[in-house]
N, C-alpha and C positions, 0 to 999 in steps of 0.2 A: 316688597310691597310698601308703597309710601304712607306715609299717615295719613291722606288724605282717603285713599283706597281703603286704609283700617276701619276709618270713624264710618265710610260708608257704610262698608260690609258689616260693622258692631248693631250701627241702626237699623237697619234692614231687618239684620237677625232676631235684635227684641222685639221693633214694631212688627215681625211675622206673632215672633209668640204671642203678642198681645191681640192680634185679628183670631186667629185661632181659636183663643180664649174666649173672644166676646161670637164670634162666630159658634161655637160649642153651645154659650149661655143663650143665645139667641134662639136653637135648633129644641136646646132642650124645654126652653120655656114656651116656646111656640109648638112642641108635640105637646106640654101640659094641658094650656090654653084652647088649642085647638083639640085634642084627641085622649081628654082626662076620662074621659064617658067612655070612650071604648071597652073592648073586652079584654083584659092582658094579665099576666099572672098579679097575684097578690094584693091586686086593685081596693085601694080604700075609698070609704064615702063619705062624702066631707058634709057637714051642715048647710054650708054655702056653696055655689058655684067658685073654681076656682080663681075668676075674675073679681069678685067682690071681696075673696080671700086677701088677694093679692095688694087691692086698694086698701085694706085694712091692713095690712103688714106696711105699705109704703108712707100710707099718712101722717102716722105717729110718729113715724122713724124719721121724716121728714122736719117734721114742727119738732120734734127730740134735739131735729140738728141745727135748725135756727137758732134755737135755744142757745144749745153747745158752743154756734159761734161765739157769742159771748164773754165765753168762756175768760177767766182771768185770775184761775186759782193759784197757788204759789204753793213752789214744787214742796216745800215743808208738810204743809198741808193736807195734800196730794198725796205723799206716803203714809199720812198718821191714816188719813178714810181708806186709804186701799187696804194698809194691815187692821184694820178694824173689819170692813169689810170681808177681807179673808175667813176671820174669825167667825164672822155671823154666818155668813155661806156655809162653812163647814159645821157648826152647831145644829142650824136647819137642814142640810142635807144630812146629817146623823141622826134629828129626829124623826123627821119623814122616812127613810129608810128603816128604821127600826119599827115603826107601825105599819110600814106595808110589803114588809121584804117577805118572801116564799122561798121553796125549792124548785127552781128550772131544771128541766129534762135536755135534750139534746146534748150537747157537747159542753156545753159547761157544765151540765149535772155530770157527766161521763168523767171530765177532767177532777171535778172536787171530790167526789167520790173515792175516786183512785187515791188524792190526797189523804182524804181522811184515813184509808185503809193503810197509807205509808206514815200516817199519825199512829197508829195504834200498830207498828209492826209488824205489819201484813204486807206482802207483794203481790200488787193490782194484778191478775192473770189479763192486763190488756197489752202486749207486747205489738200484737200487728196491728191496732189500732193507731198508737204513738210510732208505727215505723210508718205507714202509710200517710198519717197526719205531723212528718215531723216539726210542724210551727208549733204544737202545742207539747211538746216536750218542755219548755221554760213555763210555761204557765202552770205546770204541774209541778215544778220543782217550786215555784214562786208561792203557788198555793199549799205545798205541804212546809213550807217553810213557816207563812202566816198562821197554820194550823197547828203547828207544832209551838209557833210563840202563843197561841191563844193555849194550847194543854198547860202551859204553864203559869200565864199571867193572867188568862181570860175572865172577864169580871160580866158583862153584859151577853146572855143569853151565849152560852161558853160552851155548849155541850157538845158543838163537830166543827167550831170555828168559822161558821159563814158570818156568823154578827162581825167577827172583828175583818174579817176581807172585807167585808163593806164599809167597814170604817175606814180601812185605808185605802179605797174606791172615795169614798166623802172627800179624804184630803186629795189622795189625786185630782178631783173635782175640782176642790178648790184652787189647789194651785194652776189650773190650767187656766179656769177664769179670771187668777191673777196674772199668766204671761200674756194672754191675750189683751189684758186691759195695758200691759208694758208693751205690747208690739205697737200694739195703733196707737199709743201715745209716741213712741220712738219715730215713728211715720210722719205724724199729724202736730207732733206739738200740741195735741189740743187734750186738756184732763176731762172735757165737757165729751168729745168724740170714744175716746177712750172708757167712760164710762158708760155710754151708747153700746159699745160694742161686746162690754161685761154685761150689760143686762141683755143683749140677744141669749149669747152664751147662757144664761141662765135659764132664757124662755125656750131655747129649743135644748140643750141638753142637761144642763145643770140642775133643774128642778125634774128631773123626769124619774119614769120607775128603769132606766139602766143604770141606776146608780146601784141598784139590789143584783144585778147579774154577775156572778164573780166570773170573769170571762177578759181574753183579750182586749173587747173592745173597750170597757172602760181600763183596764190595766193599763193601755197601751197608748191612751187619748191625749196624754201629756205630751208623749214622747215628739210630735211632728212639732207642735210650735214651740217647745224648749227647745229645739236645734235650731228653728227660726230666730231666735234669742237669742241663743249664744251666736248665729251668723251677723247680729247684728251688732253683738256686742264685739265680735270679732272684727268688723269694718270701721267701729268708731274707736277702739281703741288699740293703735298699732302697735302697741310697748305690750299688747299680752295675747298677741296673734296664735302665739305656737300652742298657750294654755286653751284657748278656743278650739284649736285647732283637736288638740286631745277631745275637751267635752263633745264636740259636737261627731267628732266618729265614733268615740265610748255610748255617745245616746244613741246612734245613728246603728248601731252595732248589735246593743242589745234590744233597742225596739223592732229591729230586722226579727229578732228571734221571737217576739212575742207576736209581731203582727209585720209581715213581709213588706207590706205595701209603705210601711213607715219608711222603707232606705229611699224612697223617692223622694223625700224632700232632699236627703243628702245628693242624690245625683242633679235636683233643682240646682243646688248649687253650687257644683262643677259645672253645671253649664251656661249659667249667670256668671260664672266668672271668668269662665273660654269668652262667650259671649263680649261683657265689658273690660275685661282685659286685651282686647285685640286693639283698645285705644292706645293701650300702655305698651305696646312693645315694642324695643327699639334697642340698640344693642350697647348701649349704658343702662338702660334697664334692667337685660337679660344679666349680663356682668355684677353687676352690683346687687342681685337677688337672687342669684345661682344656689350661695349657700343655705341662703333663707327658706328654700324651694325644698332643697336637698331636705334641709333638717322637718320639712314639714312631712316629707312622706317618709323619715324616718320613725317620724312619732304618729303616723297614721300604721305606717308598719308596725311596731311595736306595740301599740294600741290593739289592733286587729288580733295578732299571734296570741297577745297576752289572753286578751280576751276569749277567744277559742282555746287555750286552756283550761280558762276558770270556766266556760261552759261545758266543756266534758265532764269534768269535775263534778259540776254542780249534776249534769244530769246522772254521774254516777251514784247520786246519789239516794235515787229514788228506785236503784235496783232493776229498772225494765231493759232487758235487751233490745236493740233495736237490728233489725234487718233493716240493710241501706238498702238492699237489694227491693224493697216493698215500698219506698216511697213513688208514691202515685203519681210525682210530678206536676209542672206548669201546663205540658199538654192534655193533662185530664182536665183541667180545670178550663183548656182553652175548647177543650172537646164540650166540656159540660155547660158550658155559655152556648155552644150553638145548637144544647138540644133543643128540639119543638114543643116536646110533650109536657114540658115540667117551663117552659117561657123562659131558657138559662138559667133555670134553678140546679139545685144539689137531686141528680136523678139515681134514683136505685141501680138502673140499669146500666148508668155507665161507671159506677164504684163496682158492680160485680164484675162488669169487663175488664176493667181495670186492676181489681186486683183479684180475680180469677188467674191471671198469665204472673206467672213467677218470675221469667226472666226478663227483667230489664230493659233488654234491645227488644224482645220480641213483644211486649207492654207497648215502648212506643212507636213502633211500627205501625201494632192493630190501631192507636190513639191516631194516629197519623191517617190511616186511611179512613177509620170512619169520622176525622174531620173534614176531611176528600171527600169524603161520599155526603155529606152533609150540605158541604157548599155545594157542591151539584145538584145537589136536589131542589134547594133554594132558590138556585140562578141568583139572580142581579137584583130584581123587582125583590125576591121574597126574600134575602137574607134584609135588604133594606127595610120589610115589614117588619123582622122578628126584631132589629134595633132598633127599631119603633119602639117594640111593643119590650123590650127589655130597658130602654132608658123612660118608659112611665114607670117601670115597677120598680126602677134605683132612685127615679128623680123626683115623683111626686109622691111624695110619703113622709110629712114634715116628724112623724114618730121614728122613721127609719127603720120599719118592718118590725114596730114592738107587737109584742104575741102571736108572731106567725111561724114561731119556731115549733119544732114537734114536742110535745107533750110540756108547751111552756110554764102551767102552772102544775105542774109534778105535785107539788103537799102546799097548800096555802094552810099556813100557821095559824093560832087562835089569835083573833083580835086582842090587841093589848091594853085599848081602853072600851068606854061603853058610846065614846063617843069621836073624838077626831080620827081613830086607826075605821074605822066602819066608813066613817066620812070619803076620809082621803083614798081606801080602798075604790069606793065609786068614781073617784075622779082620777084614778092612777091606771086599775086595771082596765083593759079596752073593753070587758064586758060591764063596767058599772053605767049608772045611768048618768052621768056627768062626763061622763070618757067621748063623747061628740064633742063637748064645748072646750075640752081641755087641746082634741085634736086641731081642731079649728084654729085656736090660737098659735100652735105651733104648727102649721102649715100655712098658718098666714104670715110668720116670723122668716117661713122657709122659702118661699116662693120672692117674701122682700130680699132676702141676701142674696137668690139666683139672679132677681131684676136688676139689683144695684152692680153685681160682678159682670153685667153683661156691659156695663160702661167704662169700662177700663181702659177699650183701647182709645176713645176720647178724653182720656185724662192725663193726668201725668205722671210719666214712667220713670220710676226710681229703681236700682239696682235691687234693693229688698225685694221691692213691692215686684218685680220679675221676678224673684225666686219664688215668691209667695202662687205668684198665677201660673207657672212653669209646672211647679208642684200638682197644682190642680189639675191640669190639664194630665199628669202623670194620674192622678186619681180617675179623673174620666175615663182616660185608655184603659185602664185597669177595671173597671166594672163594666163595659165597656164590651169588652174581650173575652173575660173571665164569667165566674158565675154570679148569677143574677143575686142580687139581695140590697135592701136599701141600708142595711146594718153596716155593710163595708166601709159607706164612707163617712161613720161615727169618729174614727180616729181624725178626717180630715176636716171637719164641723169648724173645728175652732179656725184654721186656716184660712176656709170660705168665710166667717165671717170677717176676721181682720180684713180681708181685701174688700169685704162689699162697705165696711164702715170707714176703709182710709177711698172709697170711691165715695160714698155720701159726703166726707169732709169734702173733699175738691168739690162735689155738686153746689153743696150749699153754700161755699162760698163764692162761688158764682154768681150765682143767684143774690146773692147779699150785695157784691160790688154790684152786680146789676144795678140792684134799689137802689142804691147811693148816687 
């Protein structure tokens, strides 16, 4: 195949993923726009129509970027505000959390729980729980680990260790708002976009009440754009490829364990680099980087083995036996997206089919035919209804399905003061009487990052910026397919927004040479 046949077949292949992409954002914000009022699971009600929503998310963000082009701050600068920055983030999300934080019920109450009882010496009697759920095996080891440093060092509200998980949920936080404000400066060149794109971060997840849930989804939130970070610090500096090469399968590896959906970014890119590598080959190429190749999936090898040690280890050490034999699998989860009853939510019915049948093969057999029987019933017209009505209840929800879980507010603690914890409780929790104006905002934040991601394939396509939309498109498939929830694609927040604010930079400066 000549080079000329390469560069074809390279362009092809990203300008698909990039129609895809904007085709996906197109689909999804035109069932919003047109079909938000419908009847579908989970359905929230917003203050406004979500057309007005939408113009109020877009405006700001717009004149924000004007502004931004301006931009001419000096990289000294630049570092001293962003590590200040850090600092103030994480102070205020420890205050605010600590006046509105509670005990959640469902699976994060289930998982700390257990913690706590592996804090004080006790062996959680949940064995087929963690074998049928095995993603939440590391988050119990993680969470009785923070609980076991809080029995010892814990100074703030110490008494079962949810205050200090939250605290290091806060930094989590903050350091995510700080790579996201490194990715789209690394894009964009620009400190004025890059700080555009920390204060979305902040308006749809960083000031919210999931900073109080000790759960994957914030544990695990960092993990997808730190391996976008080190991919990129991987590409600009060739003299520490192999060191990259380690960080980004070590994050890629154990964010796999916390939250499955995370190793999509690592498959983004391998296929960002199948993809733009088909320019580079040529057989002084392939010769002169053979052992460069070699040594990289020695240390992906190595990485891996090692790693799956230290995670037996680790989970040995919270005592639960696990039947492998009881793990519920991808095709439950592919079965439990096409129930009717529950709009691809988590159904009673199909966790007792599921794990009613003990053996293994014979589990996905029945999983197998009443996915068969499900599409049949649908046909063509109605399965295309049900993903209707399953990408309103992932897509339009700028909270991300906060308090729609079972028995979300489990013990809400005593107010801490007489006056801001009472406050912030009406604007945090979704039954206060300020929780309309706070949703608003962050559905108007959320619908501007779907609009602005929908312009991608009209801009300009950089190697990142395709793993970054690759990714996504890996996220959509995945809630998509799987079970319904707008919570799932919390970990991929920060992701969506670096691509809709390095899409705003290329808008506005359009617009700007325009003027000129």
């Amino acid at each position: 195949m000549d080079n000329s046949i390469r560069n074809r077949l390279s362009d092809f292949l990203a300008n698909s993923i990039y129609i895809i992409f904007s085709v996906c954002l197109i689909v999804i914000l035109s069932l919003i726009m047109l079909c938000g009022k419908d009847n579908y699971a989970f359905r929230k009600s917003f203050l406004l129509p979500e057309i007005l929503l939408l113009i109020g998310g877009i405006v700001p963000l717009f004149l924000g970027g004007v502004l931004a082009s301006k931009d001419s701050q000096n990289q000294l600068n630049q570092k001293k505000q962003l590590n200040i920055a850090t600092g103030i983030l994480f102070i205020a999300l420890s205050y605010l959390a600590m006046n509105i934080y509670f005990a959640t019920g469902w699976d994060a109450g289930v998982v700390f729980d257990d913690a706590k009882e592996l804090t004080w010496g006790n062996t959680p009697d949940n064995s087929l729980y963690y074998s049928m759920y095995p993603n939440n095996q590391f988050i119990l080891f993680v969470d009785y680990v923070l609980c076991k440093i809080n029995a010892y060092y814990g100074v703030i509200d110490s008494w079962d260790g949810r205050a200090f998980i939250i605290f290091v949920q806060c930094f989590l936080y903050s350091l995510t708002a700080r790579t996201v404000y490194e990715v789209i400066y690394d894009e964009t060149d620009n400190n004025g976009f890059a700080w555009i794109g920390w204060i979305i971060f902040c308006i749809l997840l960083g000031i919210s009440g999931w900073i109080v849930i000790p759960y994957t989804d914030s544990m695990g939130l960092v993990f997808p754009i730190l391996i976008m970070r080190q991919y990129q610090l991987f590409r600009r500096i060739p003299t520490k490829k192999l060191w990259r090469t380690f960080t980004i399968t070590l994050l890629s590896y154990w964010g796999y364990k916390l939250k499955p959906m995370i190793l999509i970014m690592a498959i983004a890119i391998v296929i960002t680099e199948i993809i733009y590598g088909l320019k580079d080959i040529s057989k002084s190429v392939i010769k002169n980087r053979t052992k460069y190749f070699i040594a990289m999936l020695m240390i992906i090898a190595i990485t891996v083995i090692a790693s799956q040690g230290l995670f037996k280890k680790a989970i040995a050490y919270t005592r639960i036996e696990i039947d492998e034999n009881m793990n519920l699998g991808a095709l439950h989860m592919l079965m439990m997206g096409l129930n009717e009853r529950r709009g691809g939510a988590w159904n009673p019915d199909d966790v007792a089919l599921s794990s009613g049948i003990l053996d293994k093969t014979e589990r996905a057999n029945a999983q197998k035919q009443v996915i068969r029987q499900r599409l049949h019933d649908y046909g063509t017209l109605g399965l295309l209804n049900h993903l209707r009505k399953k990408t309103l209840s992932n897509f339009n929800d700028g909270s991300f399905a906060w308090g729609l879980e079972g028995n979300f507010y489990h013990t809400i603690y005593d107010e801490k003061n007489e006056r801001i914890s009472p406050f912030l409780r009406e604007i945090f929790y979704h039954t206060g009487k300020y929780w309309k104006y706070h949703l608003a905002i962050k559905q108007a934040a959320w619908l501007a990052v779907l609009f602005l991601m929908a312009f991608s394939v009209m801009l300009e396509k950089t190697r990142a910026k395709t793993v970054l939309v690759t990714s996504s498109i890996g996220m959509f498939l995945f809630v998509t397919l799987f079970e319904t929830r707008a919570r799932y694609l919390i970990v991929f927040v920060p992701v969506f927004i670096c691509v809709a604010t390095i899409d705003l930079n290329a808008i506005v400066n359009k617009f700007v040479q325009r003027k000129k």
